[in-house]
C-alpha positions, 0 to 999 in steps of 0.5 A: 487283601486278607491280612489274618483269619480267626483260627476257627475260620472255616469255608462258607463261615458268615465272617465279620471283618475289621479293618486295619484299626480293629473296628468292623469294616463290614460282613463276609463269607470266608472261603481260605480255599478261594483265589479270592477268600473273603467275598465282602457282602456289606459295609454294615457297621452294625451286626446283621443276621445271616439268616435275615441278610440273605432271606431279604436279598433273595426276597428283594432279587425276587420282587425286581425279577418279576417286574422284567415282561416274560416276552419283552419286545424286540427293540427291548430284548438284551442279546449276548455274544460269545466266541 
């Protein structure tokens, strides 16, 4: 639960996030718009760069999606269902 925002909050802001005591819970970006309106992305206590969290997020999702085969075999394929 959101208890209070900066008043300069806007949507999309890199946010830093304090708990109940006033010390840094983690980072998140802050949409006020959102039925969910702080997505937590890190527990980090430490200051973290926007820029170099998400460019080592992408690089790192990147490096895991090329070790899955282009043309697994049948018995490795995943299927999905939906009505």
């Amino acid at each position: 639960m959101v208890g209070k925002a900066s008043s300069d909050a806007k949507a999309g802001d890199w946010v830093e996030v304090l708990g109940k005591d006033g010390e840094r819970f983690g980072w998140g970006l802050y949409n006020p718009r959102s039925k969910m309106p702080l997505r937590i992305v890190s527990h980090s206590n430490e200051e973290i760069n926007e820029y170099h969290f998400f460019e080592t997020a992408i690089r790192r999702a990147a490096s895991l999606r090329q070790q899955i085969p282009a043309n697994p075999p049948p018995d490795e394929q995943l299927s999905c269902h939906s009505r």
